[in-house]
PDB file with one MODEL, atoms N, CA, C and O in Angstrom:
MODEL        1
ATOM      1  N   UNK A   1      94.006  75.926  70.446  1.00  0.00           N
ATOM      2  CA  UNK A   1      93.545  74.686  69.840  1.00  0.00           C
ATOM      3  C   UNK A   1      94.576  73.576  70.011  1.00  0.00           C
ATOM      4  O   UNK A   1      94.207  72.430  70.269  1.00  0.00           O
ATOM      5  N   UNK A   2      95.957  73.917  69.861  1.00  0.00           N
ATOM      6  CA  UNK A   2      96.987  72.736  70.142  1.00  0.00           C
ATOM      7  C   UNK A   2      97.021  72.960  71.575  1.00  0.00           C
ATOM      8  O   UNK A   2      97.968  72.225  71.856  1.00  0.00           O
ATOM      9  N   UNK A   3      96.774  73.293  72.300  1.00  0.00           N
ATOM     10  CA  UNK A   3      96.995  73.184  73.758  1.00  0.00           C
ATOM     11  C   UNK A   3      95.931  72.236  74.220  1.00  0.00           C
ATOM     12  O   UNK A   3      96.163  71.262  74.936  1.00  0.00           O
ATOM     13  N   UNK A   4      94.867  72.546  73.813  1.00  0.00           N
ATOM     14  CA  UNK A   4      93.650  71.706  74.118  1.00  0.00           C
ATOM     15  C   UNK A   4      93.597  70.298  73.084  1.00  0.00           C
ATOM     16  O   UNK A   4      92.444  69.868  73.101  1.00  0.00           O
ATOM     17  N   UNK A   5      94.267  69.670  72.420  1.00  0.00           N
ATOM     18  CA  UNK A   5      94.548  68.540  71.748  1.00  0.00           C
ATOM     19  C   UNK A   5      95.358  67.870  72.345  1.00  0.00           C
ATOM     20  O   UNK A   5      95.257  66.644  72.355  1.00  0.00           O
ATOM     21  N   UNK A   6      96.136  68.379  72.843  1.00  0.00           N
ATOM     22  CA  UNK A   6      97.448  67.950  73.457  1.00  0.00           C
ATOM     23  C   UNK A   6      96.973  67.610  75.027  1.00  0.00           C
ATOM     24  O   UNK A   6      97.470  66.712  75.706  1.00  0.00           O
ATOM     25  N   UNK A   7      96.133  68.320  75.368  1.00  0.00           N
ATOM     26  CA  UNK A   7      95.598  67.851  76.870  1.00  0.00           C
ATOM     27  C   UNK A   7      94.658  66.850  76.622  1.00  0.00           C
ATOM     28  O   UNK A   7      94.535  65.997  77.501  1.00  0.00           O
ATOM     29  N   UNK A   8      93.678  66.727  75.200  1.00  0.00           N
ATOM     30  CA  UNK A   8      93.065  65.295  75.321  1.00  0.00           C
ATOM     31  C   UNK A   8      94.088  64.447  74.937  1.00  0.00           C
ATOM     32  O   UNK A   8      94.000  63.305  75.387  1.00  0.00           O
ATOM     33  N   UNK A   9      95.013  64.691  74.242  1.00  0.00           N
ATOM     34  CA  UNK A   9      95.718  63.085  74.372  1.00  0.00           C
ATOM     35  C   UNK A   9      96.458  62.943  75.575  1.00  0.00           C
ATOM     36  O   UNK A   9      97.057  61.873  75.676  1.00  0.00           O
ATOM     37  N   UNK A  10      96.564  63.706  76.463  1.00  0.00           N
ATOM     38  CA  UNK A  10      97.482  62.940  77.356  1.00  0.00           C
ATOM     39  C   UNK A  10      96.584  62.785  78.670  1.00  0.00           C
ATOM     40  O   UNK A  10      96.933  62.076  79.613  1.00  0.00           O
ATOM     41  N   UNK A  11      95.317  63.566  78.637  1.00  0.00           N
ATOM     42  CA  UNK A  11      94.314  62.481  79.587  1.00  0.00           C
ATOM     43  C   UNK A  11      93.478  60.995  78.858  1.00  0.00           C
ATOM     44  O   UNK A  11      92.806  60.090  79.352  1.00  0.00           O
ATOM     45  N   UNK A  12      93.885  61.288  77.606  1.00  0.00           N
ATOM     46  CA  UNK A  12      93.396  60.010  77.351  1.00  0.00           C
ATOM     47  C   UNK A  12      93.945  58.774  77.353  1.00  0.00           C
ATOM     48  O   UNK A  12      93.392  57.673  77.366  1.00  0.00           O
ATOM     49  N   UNK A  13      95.839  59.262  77.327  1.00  0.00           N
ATOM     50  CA  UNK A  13      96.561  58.648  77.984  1.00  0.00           C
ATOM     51  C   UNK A  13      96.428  57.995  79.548  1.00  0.00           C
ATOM     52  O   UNK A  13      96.412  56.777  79.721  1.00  0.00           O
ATOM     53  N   UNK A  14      96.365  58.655  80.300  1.00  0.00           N
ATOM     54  CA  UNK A  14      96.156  58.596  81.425  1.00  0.00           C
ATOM     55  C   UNK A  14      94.726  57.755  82.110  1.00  0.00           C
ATOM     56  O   UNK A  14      94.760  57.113  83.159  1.00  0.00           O
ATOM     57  N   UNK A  15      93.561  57.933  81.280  1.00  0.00           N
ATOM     58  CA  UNK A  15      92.622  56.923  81.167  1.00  0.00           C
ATOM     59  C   UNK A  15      93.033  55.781  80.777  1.00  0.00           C
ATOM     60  O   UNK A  15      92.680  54.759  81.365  1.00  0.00           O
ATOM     61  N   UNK A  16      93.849  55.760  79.718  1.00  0.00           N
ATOM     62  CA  UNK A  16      94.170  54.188  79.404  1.00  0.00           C
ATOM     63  C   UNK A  16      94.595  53.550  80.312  1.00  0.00           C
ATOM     64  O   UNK A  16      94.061  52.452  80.465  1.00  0.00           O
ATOM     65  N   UNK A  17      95.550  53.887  81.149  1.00  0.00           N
ATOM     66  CA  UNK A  17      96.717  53.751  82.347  1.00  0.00           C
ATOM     67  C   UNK A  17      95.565  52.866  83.420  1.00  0.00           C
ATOM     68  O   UNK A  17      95.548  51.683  83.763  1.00  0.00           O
ATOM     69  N   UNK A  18      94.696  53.966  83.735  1.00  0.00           N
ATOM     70  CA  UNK A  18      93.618  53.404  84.699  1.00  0.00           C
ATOM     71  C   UNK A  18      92.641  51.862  84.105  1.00  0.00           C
ATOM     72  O   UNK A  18      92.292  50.966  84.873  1.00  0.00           O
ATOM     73  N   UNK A  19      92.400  51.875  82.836  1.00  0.00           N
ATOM     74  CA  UNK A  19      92.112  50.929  82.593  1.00  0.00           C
ATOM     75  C   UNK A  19      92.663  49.556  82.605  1.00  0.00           C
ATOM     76  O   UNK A  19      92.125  48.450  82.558  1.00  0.00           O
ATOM     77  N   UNK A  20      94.020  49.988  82.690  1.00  0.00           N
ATOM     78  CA  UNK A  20      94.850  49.057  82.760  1.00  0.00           C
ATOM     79  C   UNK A  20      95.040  48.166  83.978  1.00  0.00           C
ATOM     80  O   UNK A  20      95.437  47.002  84.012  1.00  0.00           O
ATOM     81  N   UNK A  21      94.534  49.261  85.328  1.00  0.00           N
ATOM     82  CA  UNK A  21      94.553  48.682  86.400  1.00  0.00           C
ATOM     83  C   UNK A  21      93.319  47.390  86.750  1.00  0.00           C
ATOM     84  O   UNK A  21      93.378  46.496  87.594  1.00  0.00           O
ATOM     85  N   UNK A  22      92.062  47.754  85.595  1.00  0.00           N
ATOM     86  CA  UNK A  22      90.994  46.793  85.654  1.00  0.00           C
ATOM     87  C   UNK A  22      91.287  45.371  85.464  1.00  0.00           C
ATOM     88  O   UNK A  22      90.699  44.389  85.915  1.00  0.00           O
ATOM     89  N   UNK A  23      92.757  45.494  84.379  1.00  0.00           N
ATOM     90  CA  UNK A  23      93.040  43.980  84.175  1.00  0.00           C
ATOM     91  C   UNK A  23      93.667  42.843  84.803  1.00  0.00           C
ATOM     92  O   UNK A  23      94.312  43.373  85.708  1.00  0.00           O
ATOM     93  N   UNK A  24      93.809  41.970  84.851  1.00  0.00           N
ATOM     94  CA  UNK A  24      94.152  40.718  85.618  1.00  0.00           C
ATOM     95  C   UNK A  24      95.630  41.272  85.723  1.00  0.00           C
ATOM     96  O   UNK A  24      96.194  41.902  84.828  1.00  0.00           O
ATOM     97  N   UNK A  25      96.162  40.948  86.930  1.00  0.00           N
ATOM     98  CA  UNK A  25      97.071  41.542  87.562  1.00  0.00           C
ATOM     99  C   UNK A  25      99.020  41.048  86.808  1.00  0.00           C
ATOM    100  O   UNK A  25     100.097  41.640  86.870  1.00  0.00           O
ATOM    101  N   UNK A  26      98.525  39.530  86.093  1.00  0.00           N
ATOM    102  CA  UNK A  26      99.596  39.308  85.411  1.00  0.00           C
ATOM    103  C   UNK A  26      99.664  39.771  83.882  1.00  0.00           C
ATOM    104  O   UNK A  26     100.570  39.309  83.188  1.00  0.00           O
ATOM    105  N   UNK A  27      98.810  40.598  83.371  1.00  0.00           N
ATOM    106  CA  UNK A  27      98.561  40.947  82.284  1.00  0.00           C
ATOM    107  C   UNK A  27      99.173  42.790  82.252  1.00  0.00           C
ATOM    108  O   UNK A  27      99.750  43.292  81.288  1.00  0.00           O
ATOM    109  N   UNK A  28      98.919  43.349  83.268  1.00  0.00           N
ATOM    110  CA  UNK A  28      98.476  44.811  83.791  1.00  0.00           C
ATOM    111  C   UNK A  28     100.234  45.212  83.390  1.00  0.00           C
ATOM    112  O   UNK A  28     100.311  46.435  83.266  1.00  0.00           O
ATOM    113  N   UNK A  29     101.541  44.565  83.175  1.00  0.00           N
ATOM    114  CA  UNK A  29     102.604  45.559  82.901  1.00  0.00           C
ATOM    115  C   UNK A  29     102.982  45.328  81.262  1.00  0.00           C
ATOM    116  O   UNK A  29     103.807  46.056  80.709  1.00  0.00           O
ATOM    117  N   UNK A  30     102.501  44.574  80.774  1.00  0.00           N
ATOM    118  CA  UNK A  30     102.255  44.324  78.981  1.00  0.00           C
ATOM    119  C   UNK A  30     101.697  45.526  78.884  1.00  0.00           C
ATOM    120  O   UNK A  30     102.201  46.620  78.630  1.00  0.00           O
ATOM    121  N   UNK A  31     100.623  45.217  79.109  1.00  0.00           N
ATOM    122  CA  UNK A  31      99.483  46.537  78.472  1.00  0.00           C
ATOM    123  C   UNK A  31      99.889  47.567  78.737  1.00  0.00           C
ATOM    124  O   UNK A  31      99.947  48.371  77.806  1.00  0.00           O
ATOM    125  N   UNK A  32     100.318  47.985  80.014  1.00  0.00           N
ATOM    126  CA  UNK A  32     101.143  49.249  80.371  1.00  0.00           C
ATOM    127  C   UNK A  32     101.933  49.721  79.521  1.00  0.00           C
ATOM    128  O   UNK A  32     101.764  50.758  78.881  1.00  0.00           O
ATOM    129  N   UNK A  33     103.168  48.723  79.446  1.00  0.00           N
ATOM    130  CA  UNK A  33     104.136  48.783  78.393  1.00  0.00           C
ATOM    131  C   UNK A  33     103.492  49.463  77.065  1.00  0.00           C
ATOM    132  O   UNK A  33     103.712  50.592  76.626  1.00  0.00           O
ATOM    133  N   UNK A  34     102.546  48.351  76.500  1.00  0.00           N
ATOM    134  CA  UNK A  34     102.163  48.751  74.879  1.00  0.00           C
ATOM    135  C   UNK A  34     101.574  49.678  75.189  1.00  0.00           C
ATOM    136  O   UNK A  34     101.949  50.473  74.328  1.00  0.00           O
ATOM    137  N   UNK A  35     100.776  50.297  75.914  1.00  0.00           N
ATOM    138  CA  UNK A  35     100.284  51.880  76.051  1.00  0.00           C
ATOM    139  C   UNK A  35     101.238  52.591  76.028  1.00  0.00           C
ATOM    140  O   UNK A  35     101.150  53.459  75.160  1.00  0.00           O
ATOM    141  N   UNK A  36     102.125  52.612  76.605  1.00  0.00           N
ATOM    142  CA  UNK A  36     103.150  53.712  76.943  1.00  0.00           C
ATOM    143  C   UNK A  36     103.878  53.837  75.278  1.00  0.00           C
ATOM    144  O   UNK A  36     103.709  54.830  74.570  1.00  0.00           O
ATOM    145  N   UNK A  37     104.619  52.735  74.899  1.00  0.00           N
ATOM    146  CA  UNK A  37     105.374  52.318  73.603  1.00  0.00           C
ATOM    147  C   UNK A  37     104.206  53.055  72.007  1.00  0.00           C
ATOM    148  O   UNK A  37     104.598  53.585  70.967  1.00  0.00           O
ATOM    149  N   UNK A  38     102.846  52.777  72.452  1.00  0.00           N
ATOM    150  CA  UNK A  38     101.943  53.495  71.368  1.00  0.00           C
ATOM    151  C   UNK A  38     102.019  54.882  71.272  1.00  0.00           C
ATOM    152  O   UNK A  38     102.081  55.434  70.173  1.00  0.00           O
ATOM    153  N   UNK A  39     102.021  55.726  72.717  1.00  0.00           N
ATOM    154  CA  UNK A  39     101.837  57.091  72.884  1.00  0.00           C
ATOM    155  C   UNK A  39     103.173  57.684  72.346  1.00  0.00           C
ATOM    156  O   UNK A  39     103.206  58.521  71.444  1.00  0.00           O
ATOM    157  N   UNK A  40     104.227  57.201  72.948  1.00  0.00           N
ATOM    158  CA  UNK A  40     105.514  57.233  72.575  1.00  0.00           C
ATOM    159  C   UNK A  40     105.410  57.765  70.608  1.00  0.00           C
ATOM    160  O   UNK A  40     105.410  58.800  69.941  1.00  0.00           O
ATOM    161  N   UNK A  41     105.337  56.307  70.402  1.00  0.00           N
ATOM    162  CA  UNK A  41     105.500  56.145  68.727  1.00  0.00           C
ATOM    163  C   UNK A  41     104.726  57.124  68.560  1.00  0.00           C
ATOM    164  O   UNK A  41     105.640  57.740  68.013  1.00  0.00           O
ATOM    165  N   UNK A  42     103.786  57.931  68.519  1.00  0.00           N
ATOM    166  CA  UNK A  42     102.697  58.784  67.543  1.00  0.00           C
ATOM    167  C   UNK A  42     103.221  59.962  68.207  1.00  0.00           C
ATOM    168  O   UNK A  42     102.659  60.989  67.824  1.00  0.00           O
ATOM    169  N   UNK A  43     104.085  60.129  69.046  1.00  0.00           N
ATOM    170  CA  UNK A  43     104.253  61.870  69.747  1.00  0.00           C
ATOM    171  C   UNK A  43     104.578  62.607  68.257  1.00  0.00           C
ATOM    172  O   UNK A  43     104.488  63.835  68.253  1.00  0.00           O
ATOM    173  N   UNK A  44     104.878  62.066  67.241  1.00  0.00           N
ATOM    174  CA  UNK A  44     105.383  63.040  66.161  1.00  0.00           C
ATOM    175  C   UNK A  44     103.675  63.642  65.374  1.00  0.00           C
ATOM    176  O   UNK A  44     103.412  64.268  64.347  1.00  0.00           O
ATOM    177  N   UNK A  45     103.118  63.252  66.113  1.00  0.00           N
ATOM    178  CA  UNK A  45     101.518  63.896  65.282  1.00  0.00           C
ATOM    179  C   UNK A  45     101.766  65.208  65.686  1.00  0.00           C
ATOM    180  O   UNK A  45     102.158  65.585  66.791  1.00  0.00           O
ATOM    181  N   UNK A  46     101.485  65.927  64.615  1.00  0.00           N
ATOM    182  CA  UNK A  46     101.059  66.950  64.510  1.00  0.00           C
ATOM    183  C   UNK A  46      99.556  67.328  65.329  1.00  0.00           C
ATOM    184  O   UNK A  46      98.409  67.019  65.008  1.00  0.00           O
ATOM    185  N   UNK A  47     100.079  68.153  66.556  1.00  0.00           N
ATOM    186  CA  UNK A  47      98.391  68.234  67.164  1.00  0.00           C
ATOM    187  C   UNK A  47      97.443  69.248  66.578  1.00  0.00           C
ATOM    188  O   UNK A  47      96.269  69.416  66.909  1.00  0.00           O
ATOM    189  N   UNK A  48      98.193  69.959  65.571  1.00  0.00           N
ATOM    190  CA  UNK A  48      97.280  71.462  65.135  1.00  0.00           C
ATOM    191  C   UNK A  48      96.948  70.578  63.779  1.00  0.00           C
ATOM    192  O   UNK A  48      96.672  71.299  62.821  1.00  0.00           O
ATOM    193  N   UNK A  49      96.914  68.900  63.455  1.00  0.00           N
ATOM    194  CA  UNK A  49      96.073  68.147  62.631  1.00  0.00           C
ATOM    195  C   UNK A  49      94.826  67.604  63.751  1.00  0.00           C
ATOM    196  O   UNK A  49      94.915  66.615  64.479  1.00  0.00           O
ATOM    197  N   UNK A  50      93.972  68.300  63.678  1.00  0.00           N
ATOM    198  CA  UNK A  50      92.625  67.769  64.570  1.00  0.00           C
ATOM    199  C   UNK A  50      92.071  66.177  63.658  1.00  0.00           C
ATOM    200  O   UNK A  50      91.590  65.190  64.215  1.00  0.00           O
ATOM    201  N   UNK A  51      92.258  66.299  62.547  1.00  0.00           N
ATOM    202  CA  UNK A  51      91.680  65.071  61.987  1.00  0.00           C
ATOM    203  C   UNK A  51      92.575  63.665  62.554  1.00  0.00           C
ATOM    204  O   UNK A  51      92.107  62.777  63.267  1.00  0.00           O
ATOM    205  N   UNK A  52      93.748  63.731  62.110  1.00  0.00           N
ATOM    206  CA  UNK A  52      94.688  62.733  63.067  1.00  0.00           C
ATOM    207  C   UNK A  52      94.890  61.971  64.141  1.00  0.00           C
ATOM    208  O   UNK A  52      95.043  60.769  64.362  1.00  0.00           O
ATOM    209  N   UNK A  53      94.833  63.535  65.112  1.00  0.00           N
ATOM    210  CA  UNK A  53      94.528  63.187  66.566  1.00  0.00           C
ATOM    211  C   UNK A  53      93.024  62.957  66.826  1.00  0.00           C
ATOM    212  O   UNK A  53      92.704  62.602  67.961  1.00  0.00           O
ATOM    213  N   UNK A  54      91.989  63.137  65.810  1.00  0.00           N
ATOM    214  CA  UNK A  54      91.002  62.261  66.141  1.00  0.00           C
ATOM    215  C   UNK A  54      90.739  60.635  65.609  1.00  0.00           C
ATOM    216  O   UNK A  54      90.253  59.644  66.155  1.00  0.00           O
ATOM    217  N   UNK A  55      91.163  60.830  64.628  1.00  0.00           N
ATOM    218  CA  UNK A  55      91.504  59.227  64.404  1.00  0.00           C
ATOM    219  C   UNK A  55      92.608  58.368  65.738  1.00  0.00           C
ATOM    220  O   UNK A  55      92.604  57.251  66.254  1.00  0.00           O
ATOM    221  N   UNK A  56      93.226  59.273  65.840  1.00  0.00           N
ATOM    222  CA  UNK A  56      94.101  58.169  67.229  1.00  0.00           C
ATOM    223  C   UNK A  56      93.565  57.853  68.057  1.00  0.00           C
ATOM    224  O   UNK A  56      93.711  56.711  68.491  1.00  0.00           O
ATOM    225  N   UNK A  57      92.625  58.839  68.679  1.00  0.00           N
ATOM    226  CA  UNK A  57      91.671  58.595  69.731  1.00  0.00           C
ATOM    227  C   UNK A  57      90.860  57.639  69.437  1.00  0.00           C
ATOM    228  O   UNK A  57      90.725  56.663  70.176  1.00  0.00           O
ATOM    229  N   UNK A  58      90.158  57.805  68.227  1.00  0.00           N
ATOM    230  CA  UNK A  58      89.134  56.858  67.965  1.00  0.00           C
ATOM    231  C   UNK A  58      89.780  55.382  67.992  1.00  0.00           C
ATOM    232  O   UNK A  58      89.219  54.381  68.438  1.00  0.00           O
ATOM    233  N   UNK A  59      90.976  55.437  67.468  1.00  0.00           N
ATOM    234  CA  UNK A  59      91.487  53.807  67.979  1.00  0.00           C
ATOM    235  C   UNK A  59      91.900  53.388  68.933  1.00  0.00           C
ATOM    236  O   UNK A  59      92.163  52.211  69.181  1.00  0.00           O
ATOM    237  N   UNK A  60      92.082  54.904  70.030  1.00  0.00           N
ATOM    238  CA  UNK A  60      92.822  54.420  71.212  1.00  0.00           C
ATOM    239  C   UNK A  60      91.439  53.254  71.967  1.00  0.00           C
ATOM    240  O   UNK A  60      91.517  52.119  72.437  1.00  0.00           O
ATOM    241  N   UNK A  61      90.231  54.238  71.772  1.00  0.00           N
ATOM    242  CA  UNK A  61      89.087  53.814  72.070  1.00  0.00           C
ATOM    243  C   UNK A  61      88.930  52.554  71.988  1.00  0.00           C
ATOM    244  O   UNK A  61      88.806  51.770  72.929  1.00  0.00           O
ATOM    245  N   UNK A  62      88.930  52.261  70.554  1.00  0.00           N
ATOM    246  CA  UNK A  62      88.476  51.047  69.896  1.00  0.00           C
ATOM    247  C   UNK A  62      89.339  50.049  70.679  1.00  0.00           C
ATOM    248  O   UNK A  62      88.895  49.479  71.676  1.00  0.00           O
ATOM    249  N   UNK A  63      90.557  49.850  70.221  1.00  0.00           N
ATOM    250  CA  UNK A  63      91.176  49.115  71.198  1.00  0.00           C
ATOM    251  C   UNK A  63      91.411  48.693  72.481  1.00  0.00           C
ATOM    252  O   UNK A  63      91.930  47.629  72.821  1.00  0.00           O
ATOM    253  N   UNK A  64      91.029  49.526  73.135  1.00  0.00           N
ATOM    254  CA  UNK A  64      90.901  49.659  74.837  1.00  0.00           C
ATOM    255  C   UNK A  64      89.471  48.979  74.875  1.00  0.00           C
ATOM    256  O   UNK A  64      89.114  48.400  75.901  1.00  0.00           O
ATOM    257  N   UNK A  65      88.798  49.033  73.961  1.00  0.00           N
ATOM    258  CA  UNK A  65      87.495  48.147  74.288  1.00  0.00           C
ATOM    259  C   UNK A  65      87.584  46.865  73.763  1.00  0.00           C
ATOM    260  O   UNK A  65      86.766  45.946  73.795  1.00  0.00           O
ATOM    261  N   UNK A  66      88.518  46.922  73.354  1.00  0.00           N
ATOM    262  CA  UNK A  66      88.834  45.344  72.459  1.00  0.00           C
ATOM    263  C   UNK A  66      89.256  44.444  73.872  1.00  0.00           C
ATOM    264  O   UNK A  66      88.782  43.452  74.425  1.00  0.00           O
ATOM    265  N   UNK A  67      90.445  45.384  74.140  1.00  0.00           N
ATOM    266  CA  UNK A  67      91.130  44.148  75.276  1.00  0.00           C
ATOM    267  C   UNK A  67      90.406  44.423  76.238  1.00  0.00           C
ATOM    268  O   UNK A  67      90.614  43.467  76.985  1.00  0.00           O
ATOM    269  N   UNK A  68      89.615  45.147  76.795  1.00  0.00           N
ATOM    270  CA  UNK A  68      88.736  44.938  78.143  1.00  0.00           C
ATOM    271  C   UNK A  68      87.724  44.247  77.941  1.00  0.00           C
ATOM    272  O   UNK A  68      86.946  44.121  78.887  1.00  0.00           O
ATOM    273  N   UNK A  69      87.405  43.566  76.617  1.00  0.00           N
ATOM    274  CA  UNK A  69      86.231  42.115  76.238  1.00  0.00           C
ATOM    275  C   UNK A  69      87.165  41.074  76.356  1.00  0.00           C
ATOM    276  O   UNK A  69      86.747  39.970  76.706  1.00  0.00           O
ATOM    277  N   UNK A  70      88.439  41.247  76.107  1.00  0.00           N
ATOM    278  CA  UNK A  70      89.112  40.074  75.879  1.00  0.00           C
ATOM    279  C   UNK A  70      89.450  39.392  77.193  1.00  0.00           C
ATOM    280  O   UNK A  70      89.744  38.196  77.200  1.00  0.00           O
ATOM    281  N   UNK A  71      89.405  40.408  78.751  1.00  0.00           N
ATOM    282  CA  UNK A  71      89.614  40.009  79.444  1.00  0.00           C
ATOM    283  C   UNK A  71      87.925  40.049  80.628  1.00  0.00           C
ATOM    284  O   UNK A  71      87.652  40.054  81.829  1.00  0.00           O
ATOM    285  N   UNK A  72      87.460  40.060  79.755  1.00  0.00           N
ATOM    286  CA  UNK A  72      85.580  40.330  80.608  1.00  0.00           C
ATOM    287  C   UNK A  72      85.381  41.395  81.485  1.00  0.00           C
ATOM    288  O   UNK A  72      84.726  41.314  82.524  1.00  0.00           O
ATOM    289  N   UNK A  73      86.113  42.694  80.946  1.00  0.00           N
ATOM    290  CA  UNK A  73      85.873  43.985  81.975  1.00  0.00           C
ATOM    291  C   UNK A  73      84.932  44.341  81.455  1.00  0.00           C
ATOM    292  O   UNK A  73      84.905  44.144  80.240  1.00  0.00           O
ATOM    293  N   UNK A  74      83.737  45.018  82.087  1.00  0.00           N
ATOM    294  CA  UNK A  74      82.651  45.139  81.337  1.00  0.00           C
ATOM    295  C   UNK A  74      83.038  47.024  80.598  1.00  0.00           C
ATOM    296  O   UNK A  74      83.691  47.957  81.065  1.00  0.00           O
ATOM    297  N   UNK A  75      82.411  46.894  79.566  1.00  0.00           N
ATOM    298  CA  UNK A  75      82.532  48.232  79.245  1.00  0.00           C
ATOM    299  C   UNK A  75      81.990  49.447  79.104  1.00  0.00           C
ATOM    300  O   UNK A  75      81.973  50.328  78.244  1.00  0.00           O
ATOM    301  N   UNK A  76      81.663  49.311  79.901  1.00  0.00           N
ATOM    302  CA  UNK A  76      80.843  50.528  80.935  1.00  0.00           C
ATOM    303  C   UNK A  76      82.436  51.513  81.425  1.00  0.00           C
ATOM    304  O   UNK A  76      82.527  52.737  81.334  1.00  0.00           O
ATOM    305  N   UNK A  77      83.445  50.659  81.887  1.00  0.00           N
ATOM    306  CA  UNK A  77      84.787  50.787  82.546  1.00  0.00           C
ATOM    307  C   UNK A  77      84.992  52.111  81.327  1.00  0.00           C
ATOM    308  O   UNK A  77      85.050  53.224  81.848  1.00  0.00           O
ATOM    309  N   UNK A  78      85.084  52.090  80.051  1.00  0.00           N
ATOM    310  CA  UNK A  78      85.976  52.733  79.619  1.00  0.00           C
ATOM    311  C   UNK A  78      84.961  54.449  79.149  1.00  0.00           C
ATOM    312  O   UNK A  78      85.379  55.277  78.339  1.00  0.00           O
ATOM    313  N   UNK A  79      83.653  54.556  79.918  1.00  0.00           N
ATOM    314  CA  UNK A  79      82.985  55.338  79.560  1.00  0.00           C
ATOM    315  C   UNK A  79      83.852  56.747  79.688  1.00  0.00           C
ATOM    316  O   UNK A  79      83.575  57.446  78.713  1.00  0.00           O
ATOM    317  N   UNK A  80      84.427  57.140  80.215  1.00  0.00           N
ATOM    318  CA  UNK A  80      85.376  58.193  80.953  1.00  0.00           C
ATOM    319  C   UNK A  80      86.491  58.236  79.438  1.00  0.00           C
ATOM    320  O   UNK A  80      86.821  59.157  78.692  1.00  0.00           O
ATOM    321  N   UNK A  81      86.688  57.370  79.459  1.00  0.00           N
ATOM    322  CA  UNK A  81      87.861  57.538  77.939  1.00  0.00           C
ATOM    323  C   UNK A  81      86.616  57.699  76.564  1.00  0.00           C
ATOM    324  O   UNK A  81      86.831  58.601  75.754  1.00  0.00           O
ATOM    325  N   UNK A  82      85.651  57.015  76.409  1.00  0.00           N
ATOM    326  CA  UNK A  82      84.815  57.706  75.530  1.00  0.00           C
ATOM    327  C   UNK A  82      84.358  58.938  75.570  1.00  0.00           C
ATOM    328  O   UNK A  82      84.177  59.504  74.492  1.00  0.00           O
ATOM    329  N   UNK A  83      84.136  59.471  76.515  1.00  0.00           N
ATOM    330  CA  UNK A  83      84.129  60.806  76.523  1.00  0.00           C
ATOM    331  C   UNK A  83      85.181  61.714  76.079  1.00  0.00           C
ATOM    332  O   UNK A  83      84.970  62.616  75.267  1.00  0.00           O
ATOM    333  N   UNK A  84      86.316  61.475  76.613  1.00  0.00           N
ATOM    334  CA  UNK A  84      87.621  62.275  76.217  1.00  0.00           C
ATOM    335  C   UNK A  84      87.347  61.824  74.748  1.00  0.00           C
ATOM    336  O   UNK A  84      86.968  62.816  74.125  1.00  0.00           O
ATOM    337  N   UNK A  85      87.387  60.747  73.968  1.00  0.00           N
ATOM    338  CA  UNK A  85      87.468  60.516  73.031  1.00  0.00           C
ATOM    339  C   UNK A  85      86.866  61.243  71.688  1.00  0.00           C
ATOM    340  O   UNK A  85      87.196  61.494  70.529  1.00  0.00           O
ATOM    341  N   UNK A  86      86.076  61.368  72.342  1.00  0.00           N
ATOM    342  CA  UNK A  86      84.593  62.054  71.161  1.00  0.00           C
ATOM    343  C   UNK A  86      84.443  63.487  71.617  1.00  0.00           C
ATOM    344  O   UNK A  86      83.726  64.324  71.069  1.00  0.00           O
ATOM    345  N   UNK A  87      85.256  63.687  72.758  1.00  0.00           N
ATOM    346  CA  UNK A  87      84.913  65.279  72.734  1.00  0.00           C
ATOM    347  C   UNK A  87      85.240  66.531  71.631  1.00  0.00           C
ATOM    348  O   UNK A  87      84.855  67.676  71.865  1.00  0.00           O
TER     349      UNK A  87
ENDMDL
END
């Protein structure tokens, strides 16, 4: 069960990454940055808390759809991270 928590957050990591590439090209090493700096900060979750690491997801989500409106990626883009998300 922590093995398989630990592999959705770090492909959901890794989805974010790709999303990142959707964005306008002077924007794309911020976002990088604050992705990387978010995953960073929360490594102390406990992954054998499933409730936690589903709340993170659910905001990784939320947010990743925030800034891909903010920059008119349509969001269809982040269907691949909703999946990881809700799995």
């Amino acid at each position: 069960m922590v093995y398989r928590e630990m592999q959705k957050v770090l492909r959901a990591y890794g989805e974010v990454l790709r999303l990142v590439r959707r964005l306008p090209e002077d924007s794309r090493p911020y976002y990088a940055k604050y992705a990387r700096e978010n995953f960073v900060n929360y490594r102390e979750v406990d992954p054998g808390d499933s409730s936690a690491v589903e709340e993170l997801l659910a905001r990784t989500y939320k947010h990743s759809l925030w800034i891909l409106n903010k920059y008119s990626v349509d969001e269809s883009a982040a269907g691949k991270l909703k999946e990881i998300c809700s799995a």
